[in-house]
Structures are given as C-alpha cells and as structure tokens.
Steps between C-alpha positions, in 0.01 A plus 500: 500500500317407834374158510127493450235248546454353137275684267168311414489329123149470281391218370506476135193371295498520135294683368506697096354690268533581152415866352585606129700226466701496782476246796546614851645327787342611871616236727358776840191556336324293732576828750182648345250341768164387231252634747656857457382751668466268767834333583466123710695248302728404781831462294474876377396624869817235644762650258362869596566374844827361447623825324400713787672277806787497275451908432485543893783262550699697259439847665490411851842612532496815335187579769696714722577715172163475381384599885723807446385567169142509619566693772684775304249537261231471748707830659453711232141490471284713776303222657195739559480676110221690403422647108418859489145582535349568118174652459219384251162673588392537902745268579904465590656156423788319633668159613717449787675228644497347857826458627618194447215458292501290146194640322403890506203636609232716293338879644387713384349862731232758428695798290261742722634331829428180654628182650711290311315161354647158429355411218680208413753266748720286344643377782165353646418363122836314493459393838621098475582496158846452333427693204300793439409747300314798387407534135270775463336775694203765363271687709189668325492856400306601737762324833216317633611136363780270400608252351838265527608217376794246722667161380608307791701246292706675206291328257373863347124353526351809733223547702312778480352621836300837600502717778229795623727790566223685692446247765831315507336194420622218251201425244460089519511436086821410340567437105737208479789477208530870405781610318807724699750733369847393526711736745444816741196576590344879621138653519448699163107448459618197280739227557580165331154387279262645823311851397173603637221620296414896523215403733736281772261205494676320252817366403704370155746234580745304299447097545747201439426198284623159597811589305576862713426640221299875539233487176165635685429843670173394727227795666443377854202728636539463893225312751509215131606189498860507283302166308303775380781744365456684165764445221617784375763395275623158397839559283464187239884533401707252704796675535324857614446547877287788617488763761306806606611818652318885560599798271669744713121678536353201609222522226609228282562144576787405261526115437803408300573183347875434389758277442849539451511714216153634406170653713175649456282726729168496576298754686252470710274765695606475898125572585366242264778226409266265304396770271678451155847564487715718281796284341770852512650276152464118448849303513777507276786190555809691632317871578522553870284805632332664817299750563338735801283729422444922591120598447404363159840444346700172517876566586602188326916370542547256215849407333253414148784741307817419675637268784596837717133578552295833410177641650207552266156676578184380363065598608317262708250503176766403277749304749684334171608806311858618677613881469890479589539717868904417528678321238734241559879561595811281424622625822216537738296164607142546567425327809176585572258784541250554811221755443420763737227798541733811394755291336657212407813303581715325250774239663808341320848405448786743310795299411373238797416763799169569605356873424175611594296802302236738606278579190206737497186428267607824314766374237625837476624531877829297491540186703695522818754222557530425859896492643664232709888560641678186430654379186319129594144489657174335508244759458120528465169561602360368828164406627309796308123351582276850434453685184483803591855599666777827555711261624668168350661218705804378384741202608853589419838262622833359351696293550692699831223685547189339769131509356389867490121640516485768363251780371506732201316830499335512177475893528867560588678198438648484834536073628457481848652202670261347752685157604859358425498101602618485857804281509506416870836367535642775348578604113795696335434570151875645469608144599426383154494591137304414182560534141338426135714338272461386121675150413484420153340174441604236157316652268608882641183574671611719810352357764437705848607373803411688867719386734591605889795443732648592812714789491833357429431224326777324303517556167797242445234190419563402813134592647208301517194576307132416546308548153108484466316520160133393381483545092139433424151625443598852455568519879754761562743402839485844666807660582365558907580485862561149697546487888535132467785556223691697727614150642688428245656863436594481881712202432683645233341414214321700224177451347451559129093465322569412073219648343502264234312439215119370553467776722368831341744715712601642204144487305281269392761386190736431787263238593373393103879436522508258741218242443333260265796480234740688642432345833917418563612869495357491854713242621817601284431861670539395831810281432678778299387754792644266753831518220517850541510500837785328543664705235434838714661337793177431736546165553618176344410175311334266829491826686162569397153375632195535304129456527204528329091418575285366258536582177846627658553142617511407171741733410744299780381157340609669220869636564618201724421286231680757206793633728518269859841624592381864519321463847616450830111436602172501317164625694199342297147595647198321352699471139323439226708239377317214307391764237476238210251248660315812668456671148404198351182464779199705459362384757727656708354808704740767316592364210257609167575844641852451536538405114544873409812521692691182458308378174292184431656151469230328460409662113874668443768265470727748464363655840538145569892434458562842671364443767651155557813623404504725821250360735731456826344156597580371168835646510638352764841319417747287662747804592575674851271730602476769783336483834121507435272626728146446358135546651133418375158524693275200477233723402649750295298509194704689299809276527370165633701329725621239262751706318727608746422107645591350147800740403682411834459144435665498230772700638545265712538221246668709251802723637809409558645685828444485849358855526167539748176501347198550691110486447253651730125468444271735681215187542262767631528850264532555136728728296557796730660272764377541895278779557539725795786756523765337771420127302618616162791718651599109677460351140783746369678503799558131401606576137730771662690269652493188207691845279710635775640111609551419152697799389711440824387876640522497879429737775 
C-alpha cells in the first residue's frame, strides 16, 4: 500500500468502572472533553487536530478523483432548481436555487396575479458562515407573518426569528434555543415545533433544556419579551420529548409527547391555545398513536391492537372511546393517514412497497388505491398544505427512475406529471437495471434486498458492490433515486440497500424484531445479506464496500468487528459506537429516550450484558480489520464527537493490519455534516473516492 505519513496514536489514561458486577476498562475515555457541550481541553481539541492533518494527508492523493467525483455529481444536479409552485390560500409557494448557489431561496406570488416575493434568502442568512441551516418555517393563516427558525452551528439549538410578510421587513425579536425538526423542510402552515395561533399573533414553540432535550411547548405572543413566554406544557417524564403540529384544518393545535414506543395527544383550540386541553387518550407504555381530525371526529392511527397499525374513529366529546374504521392487515402496513375536506388518505407499505389510498367519509363507497408502474418505487403524498383540495400532490421515484411531481385528479384518477428531476449531464434509465431480491437470513427470515447495476453487469462474483443499510428506529431505507449513486454504477459497480431488521420496511414487527433483545438480528441481517450476495454472483468476499450513518454506523462497528474479512471498505458517518457508556449516562442529551429502543443498562443487567456483548467500541479485538473511513461533528448532539474519536483510537491500538483508517471531525457542524448543497456533495465526493481506491475501481 502507498506509504503514508504515520497515523496519530491517543494517549491512554486509565480510567474504570464497575456496573452489576462487572468492571470496565476505558483507557480513551478521557476523549469525552468534562466541559461538554463546550469542548477546550487542549489534548481532546490537539488529537481532533492530529486526526484531521492526518485525514487530509491521507486523501490528498485521491483529490483528483475526489475533484472528479464532485464534479460529476455536481453535473447532474440543475444548478438553478426550482420546486413546483403549491398553493395554500391567496398564495403560490416555491424555492429555487441560484446557480451556483448553496442554500435555496423561499417565494411565494399572489394566486390572483402578482409579482413574485422573496420571502426568505438563505443565501444572504448564511452569508459568512460554515454551517447553516434552516429548521422550521410557518407563516400565519392569514399570509401576513412568519416565522423561521436557523442554526448556524449544527448544534440543533435554533433561533427563532420573525418576518412581516406585508412589508418585507424582518421583525427585531428572536426566541433563542427552540427546538428544530430533524430533515427537509417545506411551507405546510406548520413545520418542526413552530405553529401559529388561529389569530397570527402568536406562536407555540418547542424549547431545548441544557441536555437537548425537547420537554416544554412555550406561547410566545409577538411585540413580548420571550422572558415573558407562557408554558404550555412541561412533559415531567424524562425520556418523552414533545412537539406540536396543525390538524390538516388548521383548527386544532396537536401537541404530542412520545418516546420510542408510546405517545399521547393533547388538543388544543388554534384560536385559544391556553384554554384546557383535550388529552385524545392518556399514555399506555408500548401504544403508539396519531391522530388528525375532519369536523368533530378524531381520525386516530394507532397500532394499540396489532404492530401493522389500524385506524379507529372516536367524537371530540368522547376522544378515548375508539370505533374500528379499517382493521388491521397482516399484509398491508399502515403508514399513516392525512385528513382532508371530502376525503381522506391512508399511506403504507404491502409486502415493503409504498401504496397510497383514496377513502371517502362514506364507508360504503370503496376506497380507491392509487397505481404506480414499477415493480420498485418510492411513492407518496407531497406537500398537500390546504384542506380543501380536487387535486393531491404526490412524489413518486425509484431507484432508475428521477424524482417525479406529480398530481392525481381526485375526480378521475388521472396523475399528471408536472416535473421529472433534470439531470443536466444527461440520464439513460435503459443504461441500468434494478431488482428486489429475498436472501434468507440464519434464522430463515427472508430478507429484501433492492439492488441496481449497470446493464451488463457480471454476475460471475467478479463485480464490485457498494451496500448501504440503517436498521433502527423503525426508519425504513427507501428504495429511491440517487444522482450521486450513479458514480458508482458508472464505474461498474452495483448498488444494493438491505432492508434489514430495525427498520419497519416490512411493518412495525419487522422493527420489534430488531431491537432491545433481539437487537443482533440487525447486524446478523446485514452480514447474511452481504452472504447472499455473493452467492447470486454480484460480487465477492473484499469486493464489497459498506456504509452506514448513525445508528447505521453502528451497524458497521458492528459487522467489522463480527465478520472483518467481508469488506473491502467500511463508510462510518457519525456512528454511534460507544453504546454501553452512552446508555449507561442519563445525562446524555438522547439517552432516557433512547432506553425504549436499545434497553436500560443502568436497572437491566441483562439489557446490560447485551449490550456490552455487541457494543462496537467494546468489541474491538486484536484481528485485521478493513479500511475504515469514519466521521463525527464536534457538535453533533446526537452522536457526540467522542465516539467515533474513541472507537478509532482504539483501532488504532487494537488491529492488527496495515489497512487505512481515517477520522475526520467536522469542528464546526453537528450530525448532518456541512450544510449547503455543493459542501456536502464535496464531503461524499471524498468518501467516493476512500471506496472506489480501496476496492481498486479505476476510471
């Protein structure tokens, strides 16, 4: 291999602990800077350092590829993309993009005719910045004010700002620390823990404790001081977080408060949100529900009966007694259901693809299931902001087929495509093909795999593979379109997404079945996915690169440590790798609420052992492993920066090859990496070409 510049070494200080018996060694422990959030001890911030010249030393020759990279991916996105216009009252809204531009820009026009406004410009608000970010965005019902929220840091504390849509004019109050909502953001009257009151001269906002934690739901009346800010709700369990959102009619403000595994509603009155509220059904460990509402009756999705999900009915006078509307089905997974004035719109997943039915109040007129052409898509409704429609937007792709917008005539039935993504350097879907296999896992659990390739790929297991998973929270890894994926397929190689268990791409029990106890079938899947792949002939053992983010980086720490010789390079992203000593801190920002879904070591010993007995960090052995690409963000608050820090320290210390291994800490965002559309496209660009240098692939 190459002759690098020599890979930093940690200290190691000893440090150990002793829970149910059992004493634990943590020589990098001192990684975890004492004055967390804040990070200044100088031998944390020099190793950080040390890492990342060693990170840049390591990847300075693979810049030309990563320069090509970049630029190729850069090429297939349209440099000055706009959304299609959606209407919600007097007013069409829409982003668009400068070209060149990293942050869109908000308008919105006059449906009767008019000049288009700017009513929000990211690229002025992230003027000088290196990170940047929009968390929320609500404008009052009647268009004449809103309200947005920015971090500027990637710690997830927001700011809360206000603008006078009338006169242009920014309003000079702010509301520091509010809580954000974790991924895209859109105008829909309501947007991540922001609503406005009925009357547009208040707002409810979620706020963070000194632990990030989201317990209180605060009225901020505009022109007050936020000192002076009403407490609407303070949840008192310290694993619940909280939230608030609009019913679809915009007449109810619905806070939820939830962990992992059980919630509870409350309603409040969007013209008078400190009048007493009405608790839909107080909280039950392990029932999940929510609800929208259609004049008085609650439309409530709940899985209190079975793990696939049913929808109930019940009387805003009597919001705890539930008449059964559609019954559970072994085959069909209940997703979700999104009120509307004529009728109502129940999403979810048969045998893991997205359908999408049209139901009428009447249960005697029979629900209309909407049709999509391929046999593997991504399928749903759109930015839908007004109650009263004839006309649904939808969002439909796959995984050769670009993002569509499309519309669905609620009379007739006909969709109407209004946009395909623009692929400005050019895109031949009949260049490539996709399939959905089932590989049987250890225990016989069939496991789905979608998977994409160049036309003529080799199906000796000679090819090289690239395979992504996640495995966690019930977060299904859609089977969808990727420009920047098309990278690898143009080299050659295929691209397969396990939807593994921990997921609930198969239903909710295909997530039951992959945490707490039976937390290893998610790891196990992956490996005996990445089996089967080999077996059909798509690639071999070393030919295949795999990554993961998060909870998915755990799933790496995971299968490097269980089966190293499997992987010809390992992506981590922000990995949640130090699970045991996280789940064993409450004072950690996530962790009472992340107890549900990995257990609780601290008063289960036998949650305890199995954790530890899979925990990558503490799994580490003296064996070869892979090339290991891992990341963390020094203010990632989710997966702080000291477990991807201590996990490649003892990599370091521990293996016994000569493979690469780098660390790269983002010492200015948190867990989303850099903000801005060309900076995160450089970030992968980078990983692109750790995978395609390590799996020998050249141009």
């Amino acid at each position: 291999m190459t002759d690098l510049t020599k890979p930093p070494v940690a200290a190691t200080r000893p440090h150990s602990f002793t829970t149910h018996g059992v004493t634990i060694e943590d020589p990098w422990s001192w990684l975890r800077d004492p004055g967390y959030p804040e990070v200044t001890d100088k031998d944390v911030l020099a190793y950080l350092a040390e890492e990342n010249a060693y990170f840049e030393a390591v990847i300075a020759p693979l810049k030309p590829l990563s320069e090509t990279l970049f630029q190729e991916m850069r090429g297939r996105i349209k440099e000055d993309e706009s959304t299609v216009p959606q209407k919600d009252g007097d007013w069409l809204y829409w982003t668009d993009y400068e070209t060149g531009g990293e942050y869109p820009r908000w308008w919105r026009k006059p449906v009767a005719g008019g000049a288009d406004e700017l009513i929000l410009d990211e690229p002025a608000l992230a003027a000088g910045k290196d990170y940047f970010r929009v968390g929320a965005i609500t404008i009052s019902e009647d268009g004449s004010l809103m309200a947005y929220s920015t971090d500027d840091d990637g710690s997830e504390r927001y700011t809360i700002r206000f603008k006078d849509l009338e006169h242009g004019a920014a309003i000079g109050e702010r509301i520091e620390g509010a809580a954000g909502k974790w991924g895209e953001v859109s105008i829909e009257g309501t947007i991540g823990n922001i609503v406005f009151t009925s009357s547009g001269d208040a707002i409810l906002y979620g706020i963070t404790d000194e632990n990030w934690r989201t317990r209180t739901i605060k009225l901020h009346r505009l022109g007050t001081a936020p000192a002076d800010d009403i407490v609407v709700y303070f949840e008192e369990e310290l694993g619940f977080s909280v939230g608030v959102e609009l019913s679809s009619d915009r007449k109810w403000i619905l806070l939820t408060t939830s962990d992992h595994e059980t919630s509870e509603i409350r309603l409040y009155p969007a013209n008078d949100p400190l009048a007493e509220p009405i608790i839909v059904s107080p909280r039950k460990t392990g029932r999940e529900y929510d609800v929208d509402l259609h004049g008085d009756t609650l439309f409530i999705h709940t899985n209190d009966t079975d793990p696939q999900f049913r929808l109930a009915t019940a009387s805003l006078t009597n919001p705890g007694e539930w008449a059964e509307r559609i019954a559970p089905s072994p085959h069909f997974y209940m997703t979700g259901v999104a009120c509307f004035a004529d009728f109502f719109i129940v999403e979810g997943r048969e045998d893991g693809l997205d359908q999408v039915e049209l139901h009428r109040y009447d249960p005697t007129i029979a629900p209309v299931r909407l049709n999509f052409p391929e046999a593997s898509y991504v399928a749903g409704l759109a930015d839908n902001p007004e109650y009263a429609v004839d006309r649904l937007r939808l969002s439909y792709e796959s995984m050769v087929t670009p993002g569509t917008v499309q519309d669905y005539d609620v009379a007739t039935g006909a969709i109407e495509t209004l946009k395909v993504q623009e692929i400005p350097s050019g895109y031949d879907a009949s260049k490539y093909a996709t399939e959905r296999l089932k590989i049987a896992a250890r225990d016989g659990t069939q496991v789905p795999v979608s998977i994409v390739y160049p036309k003529g790929f080799p199906r000796d297991g000679s090819g090289k593979l690239y395979l992504y998973a996640y495995g966690a929270y019930g977060y299904a890894i859609p089977p969808g379109f990727s420009t920047s994926r098309m990278s690898f397929l143009d080299r050659g190689m295929a691209f397969a997404i396990a939807h593994i268990r921990g997921g609930d791409d198969l239903g909710q029990q295909w997530y039951h079945d992959g945490k707490l106890a039976k937390r290893t079938n998610t790891f196990t899947d992956f490996v005996d996915v990445a089996k089967g792949l080999i077996d059909h002939g798509f690639t071999h053992k070393g030919g295949i690169a795999i990554a993961g983010r998060s909870a998915g980086g755990e799933l790496m720490g995971a299968v490097v440590n269980s089966d190293p010789d499997l992987w010809g390079a390992v992506v981590a992203d922000v990995p949640f790798v130090d699970v045991l000593n996280t789940m064993l801190d409450e004072s950690l920002p996530l962790t009472p609420g992340e107890w549900p879904e990995w257990g609780n070591p601290i008063e289960d010993k036998a949650a305890f052992e199995l954790i530890r007995s899979y925990s990558p960090y503490d799994n580490v052995v003296a064996q070869a492993y892979p090339p290991l690409f891992i990341s963390g963000g020094l203010n990632d608050p989710r997966v702080t920066y000291w477990e991807p820090a201590k996990w490649a320290a003892k990599l370091r210390a521990t293996k016994t090859d000569d493979n690469v291994l780098v660390l790269k800490t983002n010492m200015g965002a948190g867990h989303g990496g850099k903000s801005g559309r060309w900076e995160s496209l450089k970030e992968s660009a980078d990983e692109m070409a750790f995978v395609l240098w390590q799996l020998g692939v050249t141009e």
